[in-house]
C-alpha positions as CSV (number, residue, x, y, z in Angstrom):
1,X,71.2,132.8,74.7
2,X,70.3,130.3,77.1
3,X,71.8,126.4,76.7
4,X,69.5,123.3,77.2
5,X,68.4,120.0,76.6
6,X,68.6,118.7,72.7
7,X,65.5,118.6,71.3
8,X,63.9,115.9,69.2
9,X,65.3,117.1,65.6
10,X,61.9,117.7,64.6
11,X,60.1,118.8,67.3
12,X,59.7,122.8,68.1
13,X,59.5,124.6,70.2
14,X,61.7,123.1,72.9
15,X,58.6,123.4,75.6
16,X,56.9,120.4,73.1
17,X,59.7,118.0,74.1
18,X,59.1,116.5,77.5
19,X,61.8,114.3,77.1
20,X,64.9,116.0,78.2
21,X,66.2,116.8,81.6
22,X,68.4,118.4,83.4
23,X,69.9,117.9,86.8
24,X,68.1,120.1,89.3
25,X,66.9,122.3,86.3
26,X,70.8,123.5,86.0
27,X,72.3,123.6,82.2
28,X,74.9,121.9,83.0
29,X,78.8,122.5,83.6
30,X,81.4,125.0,81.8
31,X,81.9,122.2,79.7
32,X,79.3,122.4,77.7
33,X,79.7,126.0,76.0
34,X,83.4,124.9,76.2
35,X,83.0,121.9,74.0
36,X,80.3,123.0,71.8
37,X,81.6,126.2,71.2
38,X,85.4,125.1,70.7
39,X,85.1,121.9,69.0
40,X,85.3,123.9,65.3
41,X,89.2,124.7,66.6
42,X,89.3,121.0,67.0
43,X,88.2,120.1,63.6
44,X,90.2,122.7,62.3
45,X,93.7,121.1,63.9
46,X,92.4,117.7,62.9
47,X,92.4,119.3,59.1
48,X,96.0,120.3,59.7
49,X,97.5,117.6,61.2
50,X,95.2,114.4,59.2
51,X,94.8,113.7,55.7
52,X,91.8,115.7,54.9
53,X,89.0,112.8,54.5
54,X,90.5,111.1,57.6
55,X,90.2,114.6,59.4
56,X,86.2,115.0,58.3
57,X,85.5,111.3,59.2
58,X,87.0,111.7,62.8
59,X,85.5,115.2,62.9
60,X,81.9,113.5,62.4
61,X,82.9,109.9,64.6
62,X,84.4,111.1,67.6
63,X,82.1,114.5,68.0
64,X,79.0,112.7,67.6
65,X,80.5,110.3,70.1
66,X,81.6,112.4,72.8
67,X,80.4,116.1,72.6
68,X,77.1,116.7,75.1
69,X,73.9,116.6,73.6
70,X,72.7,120.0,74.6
71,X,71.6,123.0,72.2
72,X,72.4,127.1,72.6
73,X,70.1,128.8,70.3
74,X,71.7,131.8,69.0
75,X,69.4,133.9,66.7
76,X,68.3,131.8,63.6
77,X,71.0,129.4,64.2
78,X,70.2,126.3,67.1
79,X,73.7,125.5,67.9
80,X,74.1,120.8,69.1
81,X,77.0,118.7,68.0
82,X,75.6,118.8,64.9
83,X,76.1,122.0,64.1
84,X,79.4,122.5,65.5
85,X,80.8,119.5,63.4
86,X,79.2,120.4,60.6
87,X,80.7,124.3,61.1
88,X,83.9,123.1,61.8
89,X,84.2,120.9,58.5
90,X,83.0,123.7,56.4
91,X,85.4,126.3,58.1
92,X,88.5,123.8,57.7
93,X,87.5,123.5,53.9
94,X,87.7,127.0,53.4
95,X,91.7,127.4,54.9
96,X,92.8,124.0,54.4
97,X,90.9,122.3,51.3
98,X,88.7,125.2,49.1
99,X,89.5,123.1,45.8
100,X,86.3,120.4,47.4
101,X,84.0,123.4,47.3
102,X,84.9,123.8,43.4
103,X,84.2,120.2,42.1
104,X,80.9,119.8,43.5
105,X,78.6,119.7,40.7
106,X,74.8,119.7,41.9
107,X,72.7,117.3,40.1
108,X,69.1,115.4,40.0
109,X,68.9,113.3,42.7
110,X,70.0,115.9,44.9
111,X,66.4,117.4,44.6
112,X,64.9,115.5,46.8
113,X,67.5,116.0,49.6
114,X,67.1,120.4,48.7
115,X,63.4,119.6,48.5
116,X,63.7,118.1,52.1
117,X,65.5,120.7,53.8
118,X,63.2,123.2,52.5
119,X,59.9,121.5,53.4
120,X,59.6,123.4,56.6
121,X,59.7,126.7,54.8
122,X,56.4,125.9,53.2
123,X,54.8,124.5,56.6
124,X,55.7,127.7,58.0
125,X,54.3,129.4,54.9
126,X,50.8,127.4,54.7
127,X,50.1,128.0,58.3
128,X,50.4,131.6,58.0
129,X,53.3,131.4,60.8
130,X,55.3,134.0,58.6
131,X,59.0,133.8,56.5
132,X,61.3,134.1,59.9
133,X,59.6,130.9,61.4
134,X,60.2,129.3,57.7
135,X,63.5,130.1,57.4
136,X,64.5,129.3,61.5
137,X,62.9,125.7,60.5
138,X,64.2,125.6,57.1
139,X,68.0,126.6,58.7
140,X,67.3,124.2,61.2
141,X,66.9,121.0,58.9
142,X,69.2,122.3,56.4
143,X,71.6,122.1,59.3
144,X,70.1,118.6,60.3
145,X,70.1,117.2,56.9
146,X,71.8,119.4,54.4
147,X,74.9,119.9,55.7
148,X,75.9,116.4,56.7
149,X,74.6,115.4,53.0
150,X,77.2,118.0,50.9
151,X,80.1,116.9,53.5
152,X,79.1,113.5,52.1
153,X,79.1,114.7,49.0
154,X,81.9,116.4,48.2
155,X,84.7,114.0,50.8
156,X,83.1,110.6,50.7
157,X,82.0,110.0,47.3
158,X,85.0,107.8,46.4
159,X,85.3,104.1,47.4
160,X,88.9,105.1,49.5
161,X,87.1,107.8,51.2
162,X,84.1,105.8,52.2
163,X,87.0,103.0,53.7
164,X,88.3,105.6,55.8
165,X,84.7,106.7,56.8
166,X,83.5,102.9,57.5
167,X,86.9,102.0,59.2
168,X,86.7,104.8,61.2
169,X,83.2,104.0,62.7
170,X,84.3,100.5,63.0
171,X,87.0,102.2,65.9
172,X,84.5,104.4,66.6
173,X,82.8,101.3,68.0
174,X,85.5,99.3,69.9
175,X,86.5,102.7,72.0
176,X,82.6,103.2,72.9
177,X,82.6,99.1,73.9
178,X,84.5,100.3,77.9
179,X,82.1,103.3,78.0
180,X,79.3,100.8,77.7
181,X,80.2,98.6,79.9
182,X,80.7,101.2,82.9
183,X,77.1,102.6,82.4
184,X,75.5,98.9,82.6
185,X,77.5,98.6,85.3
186,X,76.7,102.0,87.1
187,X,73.5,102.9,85.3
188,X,74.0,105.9,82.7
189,X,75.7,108.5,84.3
190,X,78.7,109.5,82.1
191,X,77.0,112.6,80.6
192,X,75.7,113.8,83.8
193,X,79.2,113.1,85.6
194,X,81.3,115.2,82.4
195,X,78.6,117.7,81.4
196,X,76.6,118.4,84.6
197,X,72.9,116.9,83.7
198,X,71.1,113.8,82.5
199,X,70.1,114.3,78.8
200,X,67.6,111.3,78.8
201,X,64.6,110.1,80.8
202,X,66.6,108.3,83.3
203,X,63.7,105.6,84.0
204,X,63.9,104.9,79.9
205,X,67.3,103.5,80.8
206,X,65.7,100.8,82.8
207,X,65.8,97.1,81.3
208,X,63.4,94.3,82.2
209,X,64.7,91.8,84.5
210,X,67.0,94.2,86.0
211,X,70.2,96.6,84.3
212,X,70.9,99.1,82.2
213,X,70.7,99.9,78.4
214,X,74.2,102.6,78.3
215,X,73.5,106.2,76.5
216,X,77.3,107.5,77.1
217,X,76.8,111.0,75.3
218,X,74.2,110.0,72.6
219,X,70.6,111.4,73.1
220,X,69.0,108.0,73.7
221,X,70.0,104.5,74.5
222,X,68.8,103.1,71.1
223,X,70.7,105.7,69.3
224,X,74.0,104.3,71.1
225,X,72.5,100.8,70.0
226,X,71.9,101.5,66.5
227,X,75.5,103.2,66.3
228,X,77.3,99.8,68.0
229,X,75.1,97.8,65.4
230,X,76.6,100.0,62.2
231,X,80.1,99.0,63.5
232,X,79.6,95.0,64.0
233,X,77.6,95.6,60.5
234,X,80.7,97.5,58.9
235,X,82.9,95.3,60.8
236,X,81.9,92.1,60.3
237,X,81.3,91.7,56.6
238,X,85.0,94.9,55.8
239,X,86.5,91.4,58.0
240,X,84.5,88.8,55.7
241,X,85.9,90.6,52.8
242,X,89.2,91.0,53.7
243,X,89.1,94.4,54.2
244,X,89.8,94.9,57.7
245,X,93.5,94.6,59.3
246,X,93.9,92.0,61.0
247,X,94.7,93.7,64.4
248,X,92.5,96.7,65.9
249,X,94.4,98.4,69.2
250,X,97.1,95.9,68.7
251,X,94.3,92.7,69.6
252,X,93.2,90.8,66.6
253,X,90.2,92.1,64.6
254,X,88.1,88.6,65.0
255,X,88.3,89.2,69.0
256,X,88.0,92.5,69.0
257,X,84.3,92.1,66.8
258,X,83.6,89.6,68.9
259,X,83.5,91.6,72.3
260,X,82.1,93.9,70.2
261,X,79.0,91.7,69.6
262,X,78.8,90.2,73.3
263,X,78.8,94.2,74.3
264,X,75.9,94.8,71.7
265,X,74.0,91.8,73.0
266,X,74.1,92.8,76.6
267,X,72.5,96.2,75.9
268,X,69.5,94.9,75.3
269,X,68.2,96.2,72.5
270,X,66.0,93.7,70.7
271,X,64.9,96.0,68.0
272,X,68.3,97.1,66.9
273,X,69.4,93.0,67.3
274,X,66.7,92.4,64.5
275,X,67.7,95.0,62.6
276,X,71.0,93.7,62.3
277,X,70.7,90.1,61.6
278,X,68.1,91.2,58.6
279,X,70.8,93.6,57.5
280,X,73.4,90.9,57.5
281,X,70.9,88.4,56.1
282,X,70.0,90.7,53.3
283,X,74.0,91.5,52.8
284,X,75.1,87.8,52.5
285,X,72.2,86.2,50.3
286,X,72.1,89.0,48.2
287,X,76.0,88.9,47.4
288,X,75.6,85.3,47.2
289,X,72.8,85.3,44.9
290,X,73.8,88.2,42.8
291,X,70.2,89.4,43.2
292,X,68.6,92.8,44.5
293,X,65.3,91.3,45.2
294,X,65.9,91.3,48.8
295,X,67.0,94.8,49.0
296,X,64.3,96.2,47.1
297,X,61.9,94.2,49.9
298,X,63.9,95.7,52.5
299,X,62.5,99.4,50.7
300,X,59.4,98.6,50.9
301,X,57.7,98.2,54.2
302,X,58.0,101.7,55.1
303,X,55.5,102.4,52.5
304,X,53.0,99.5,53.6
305,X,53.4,100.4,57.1
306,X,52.7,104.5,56.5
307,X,49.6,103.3,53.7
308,X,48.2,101.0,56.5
309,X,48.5,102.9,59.6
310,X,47.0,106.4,57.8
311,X,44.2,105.0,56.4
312,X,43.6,103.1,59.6
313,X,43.8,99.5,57.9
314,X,46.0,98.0,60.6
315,X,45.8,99.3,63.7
316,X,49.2,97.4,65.2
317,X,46.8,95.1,67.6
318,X,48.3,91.7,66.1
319,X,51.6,92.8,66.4
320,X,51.4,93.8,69.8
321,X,50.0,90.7,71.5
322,X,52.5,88.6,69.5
323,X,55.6,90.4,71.2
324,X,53.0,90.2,74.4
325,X,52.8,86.2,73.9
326,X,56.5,85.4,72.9
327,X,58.5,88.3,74.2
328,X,57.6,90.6,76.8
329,X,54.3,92.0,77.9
330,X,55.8,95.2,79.1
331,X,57.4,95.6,75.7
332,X,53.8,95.2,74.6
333,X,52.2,97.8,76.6
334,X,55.1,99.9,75.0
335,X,54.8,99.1,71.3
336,X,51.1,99.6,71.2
337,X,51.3,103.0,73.2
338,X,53.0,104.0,70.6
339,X,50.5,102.7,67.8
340,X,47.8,104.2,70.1
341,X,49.4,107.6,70.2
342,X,50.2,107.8,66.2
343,X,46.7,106.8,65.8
344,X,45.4,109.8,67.5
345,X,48.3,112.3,65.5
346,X,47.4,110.6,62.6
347,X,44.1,111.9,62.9
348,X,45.0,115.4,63.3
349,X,47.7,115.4,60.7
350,X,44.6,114.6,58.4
351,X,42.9,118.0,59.4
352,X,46.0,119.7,58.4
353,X,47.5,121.2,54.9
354,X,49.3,119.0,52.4
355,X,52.5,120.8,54.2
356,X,51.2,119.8,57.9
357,X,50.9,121.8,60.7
358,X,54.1,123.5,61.1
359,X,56.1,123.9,64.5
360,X,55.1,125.1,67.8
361,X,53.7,121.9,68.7
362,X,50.5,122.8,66.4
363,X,50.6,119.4,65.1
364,X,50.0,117.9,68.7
365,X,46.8,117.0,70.7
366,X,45.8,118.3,73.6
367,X,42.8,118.9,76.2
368,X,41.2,121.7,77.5
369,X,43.4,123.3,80.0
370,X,46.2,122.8,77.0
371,X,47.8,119.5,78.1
372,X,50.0,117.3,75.8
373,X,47.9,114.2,75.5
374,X,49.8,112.4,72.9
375,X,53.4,111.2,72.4
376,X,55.1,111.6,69.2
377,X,58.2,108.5,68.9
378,X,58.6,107.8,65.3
379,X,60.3,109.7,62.6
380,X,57.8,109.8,60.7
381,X,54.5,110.6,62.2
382,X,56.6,113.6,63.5
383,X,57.2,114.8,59.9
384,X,53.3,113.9,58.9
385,X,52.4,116.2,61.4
386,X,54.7,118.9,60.7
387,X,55.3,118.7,57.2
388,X,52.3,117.3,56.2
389,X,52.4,114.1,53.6
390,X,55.0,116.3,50.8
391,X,57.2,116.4,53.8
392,X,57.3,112.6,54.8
393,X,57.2,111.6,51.4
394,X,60.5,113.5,51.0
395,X,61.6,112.2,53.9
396,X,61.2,108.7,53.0
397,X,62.7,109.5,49.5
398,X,65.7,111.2,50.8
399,X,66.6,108.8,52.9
400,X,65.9,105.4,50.6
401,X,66.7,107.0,46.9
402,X,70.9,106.5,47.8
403,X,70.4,102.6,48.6
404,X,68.4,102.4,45.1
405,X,71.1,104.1,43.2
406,X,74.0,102.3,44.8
407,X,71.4,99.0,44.0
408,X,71.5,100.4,40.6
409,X,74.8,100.9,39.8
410,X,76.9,98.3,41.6
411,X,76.0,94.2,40.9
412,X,75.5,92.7,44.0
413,X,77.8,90.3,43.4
414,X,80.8,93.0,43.3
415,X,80.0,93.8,47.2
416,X,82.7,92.0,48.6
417,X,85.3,94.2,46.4
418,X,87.3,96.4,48.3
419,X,86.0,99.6,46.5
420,X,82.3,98.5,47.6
421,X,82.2,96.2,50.6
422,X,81.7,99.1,53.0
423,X,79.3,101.4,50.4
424,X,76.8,97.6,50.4
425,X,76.8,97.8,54.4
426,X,75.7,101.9,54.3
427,X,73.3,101.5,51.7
428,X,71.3,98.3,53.2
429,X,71.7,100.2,56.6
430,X,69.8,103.4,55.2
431,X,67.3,101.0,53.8
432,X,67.4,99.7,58.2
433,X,67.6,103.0,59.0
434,X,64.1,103.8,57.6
435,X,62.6,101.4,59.2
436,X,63.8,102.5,62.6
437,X,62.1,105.9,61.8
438,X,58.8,104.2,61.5
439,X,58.9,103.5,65.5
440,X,61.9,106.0,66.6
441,X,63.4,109.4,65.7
442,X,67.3,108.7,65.9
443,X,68.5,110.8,63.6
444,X,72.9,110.8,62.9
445,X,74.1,112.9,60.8
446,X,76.6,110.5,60.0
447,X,73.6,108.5,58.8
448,X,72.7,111.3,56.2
449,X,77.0,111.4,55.1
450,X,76.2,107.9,53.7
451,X,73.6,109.5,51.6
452,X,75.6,111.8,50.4
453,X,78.4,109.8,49.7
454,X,76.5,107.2,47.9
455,X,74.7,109.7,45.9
456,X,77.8,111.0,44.6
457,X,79.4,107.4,44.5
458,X,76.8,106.3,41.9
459,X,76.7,109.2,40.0
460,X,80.5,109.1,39.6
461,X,80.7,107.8,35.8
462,X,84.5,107.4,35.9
463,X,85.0,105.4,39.1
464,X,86.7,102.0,38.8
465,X,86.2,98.9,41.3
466,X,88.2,96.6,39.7
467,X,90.6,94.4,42.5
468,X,93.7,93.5,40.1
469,X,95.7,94.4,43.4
470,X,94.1,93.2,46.1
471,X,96.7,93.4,48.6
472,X,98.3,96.6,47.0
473,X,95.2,98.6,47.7
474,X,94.7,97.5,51.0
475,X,97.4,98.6,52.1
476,X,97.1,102.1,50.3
477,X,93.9,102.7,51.7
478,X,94.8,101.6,55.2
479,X,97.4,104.2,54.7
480,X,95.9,106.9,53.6
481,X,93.0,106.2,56.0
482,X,94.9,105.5,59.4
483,X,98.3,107.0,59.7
484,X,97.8,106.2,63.6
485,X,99.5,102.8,63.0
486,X,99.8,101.8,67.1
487,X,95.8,101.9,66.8
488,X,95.3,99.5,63.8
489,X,97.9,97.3,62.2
């Protein structure tokens, strides 16, 4: 059993990912197996002390936030923050709430989420690299994807529940907002200063013109600014609806959003910045409108962007002399390295099986003497080359078919209801989220509990999202979803 860096969630074996460091080649601290390993207790009290949906949703939102990214692999089982949440959860359901279990009825569109989980089994298969490697991968993304989806599922797919989950990422937010001030301030250091060792690139940190963009204890620094742009995204429009208290840590909720934008801002993050003002964008004018034309444009570029970069129509040359001219050359040079690179793995995906190359970095290029000579950053190129076109197309299904239900199901022009203002932000952010994938590999499992949640949301035949009460049901959900009242009021 030996503990080290995270990996890239797709990527195996960990000898492929040249990302990760550690301080002086050291582990890190006693902290580490101390955290990872006891955090199911944790969940476990949280499940005894908190209403049960409030316990899973601070399970999820403060271990993603705060346990170290690092990874013990124990048999078939590799052991991150991800797993140990998800453990915990399903462990505190089995003393405390075993009634969940019973009422989950597996349907359709849960195929393509099962189909997902066990595309790596048929990599492994197809590239004769025999049933254990299958089922290590398939245990692996089942783990990644799988688990987060059934919690989702079977605690989230109720409009209170999803308040509680949305209000509690919203906090989630304003604690991180002091955490990421200190690492602009300092440079990221808070990992290595609690756990013992950097779990980034420390040079990726680096912003033009000088500063820092803050990891805290996520894997990456975009991953910490796609996390502060959910909450100003849930935030902003539960406040536009009336569906946020009015005070957050005893300061009013429209100051507290506000320093919660100026914090966003000041990381630096341009993609995640456009991300966000489309989401919003798409949010408003399609509530206004009563439309789902916009949303159903957000679905689509993944598909024009995967069509036009594997059959080598576009080769992202335009695009990157545009951010060159306007923006930043250096952020130039980086985008079409990136292009550059999928180019070359898009190549050897080709040569591969309709399942892709499998793991052990098979799906890579490199030169004689066995060097890695490409870089693998988006999502999706990853799974092209591993799981070969049936796994990306599951991949993009997966993660897009909950927005289309939720489209579906719910008139736009209900989103600013109580019961759906924060189910609208999750499903447009999945719809983001995608995109993201096409240039990064980010993946939340908190991410995949909105899929979850709104797969069982719009399947739920008998759920009502009528506001007669208004006021009544705020107040009953802010009950039921924050007993803590000296944090929220």
């Amino acid at each position: 059993m030996m503990c080290q860096a995270e990996p890239l969630p797709s990527a195996y074996p960990q000898k492929f990912v040249n990302y990760k460091y550690t301080m002086g080649g050291a582990p890190g601290n006693i902290l580490v197996p101390v955290t990872l390993f006891g955090f199911p207790a944790v969940v476990m009290f949280l499940f005894k002390k908190l209403e049960h949906r409030q316990a899973a949703a601070t399970a999820y939102v403060a271990g993603w936030m705060f346990l170290p990214v690092a990874e013990y692999n124990i048999f078939l089982l590799h052991h991150t923050k991800t797993t140990v949440i998800a453990i915990g959860i399903l462990l505190s359901v089995n003393f405390f709430d075993k009634e969940r279990t019973s009422n989950f009825k597996f349907g359709v569109f849960d195929i393509p989420m099962l189909l997902w989980c066990t595309a790596p089994f048929f990599s492994s298969i197809f590239n004769d690299l025999g049933p254990y490697d299958g089922l290590s991968q398939t245990l692996y993304q089942t783990i990644q994807w799988g688990l987060p989806y059934y919690i989702g599922r079977i605690y989230f797919a109720e409009p209170e529940a999803l308040k509680i989950l949305a209000t509690t990422i919203v906090l989630g937010g304003v604690i991180y907002i002091p955490f990421c001030w200190v690492e602009m301030i300092i440079s990221p250091q808070l990992h290595r200063m609690t756990y013992g060792f950097h779990q980034h690139n420390f040079l990726q940190t680096l912003r033009d013109g000088g500063g820092f963009r803050p990891m805290v204890y996520m894997d990456h620094g975009l991953m910490t600014s796609m996390w502060m742009m959910l909450a100003i995204f849930l935030g902003s429009w539960l406040y536009y609806c009336k569906c946020l208290q009015k005070k957050i840590f005893s300061v009013r909720a429209d100051y507290v959003l506000l320093m919660l934008v100026f914090t966003f801002i000041m990381m630096q993050s341009q993609g995640a910045i456009v991300l966000l003002i489309i989401g919003v964008m798409v949010l408003y004018f399609s509530f206004k409108l009563k439309k789902i034309v916009l949303l159903v444009i957000l679905l689509i570029p993944p598909y024009l962007y995967i069509y036009t970069r594997v059959t080598g129509i576009w080769d992202g040359r335009n695009l990157s002399d545009f951010v060159a001219e306007k923006f930043s050359p250096t952020r130039a040079q980086s985008l079409q390295f990136r292009f550059d690179n999928e180019t070359v793995l898009i190549v050897k995906a080709m040569e591969g099986t309709f399942f892709g190359w499998g793991g052990f970095g098979r799906s890579r290029v490199f030169n004689d003497k066995g060097k890695d000579l490409t870089v693998a950053d988006g999502l999706w190129i990853i799974t092209l080359g591993q799981n070969g076109i049936y796994g990306l197309m599951l991949l993009v299904f997966s993660i897009q078919l909950p927005a289309i239900l939720f489209m579906l199901r719910f008139k736009p022009g209900e989103w600013n209801k109580i019961a759906l203002a924060g189910p609208a932000v999750m499903a447009i952010f999945l719809a983001l989220s995608m995109i993201d994938n096409l240039l990064n590999a980010m993946i939340n499992p908190i991410y995949t509990l909105f899929s979850g949640a709104l797969t069982g949301m719009a399947l739920n035949n008998s759920l009502s999202i009528d506001d007669n009460s208004e006021t009544t049901e705020i107040q009953q959900v802010a009950a039921t979803a924050l007993p803590a009242t000296r944090f929220i009021a």
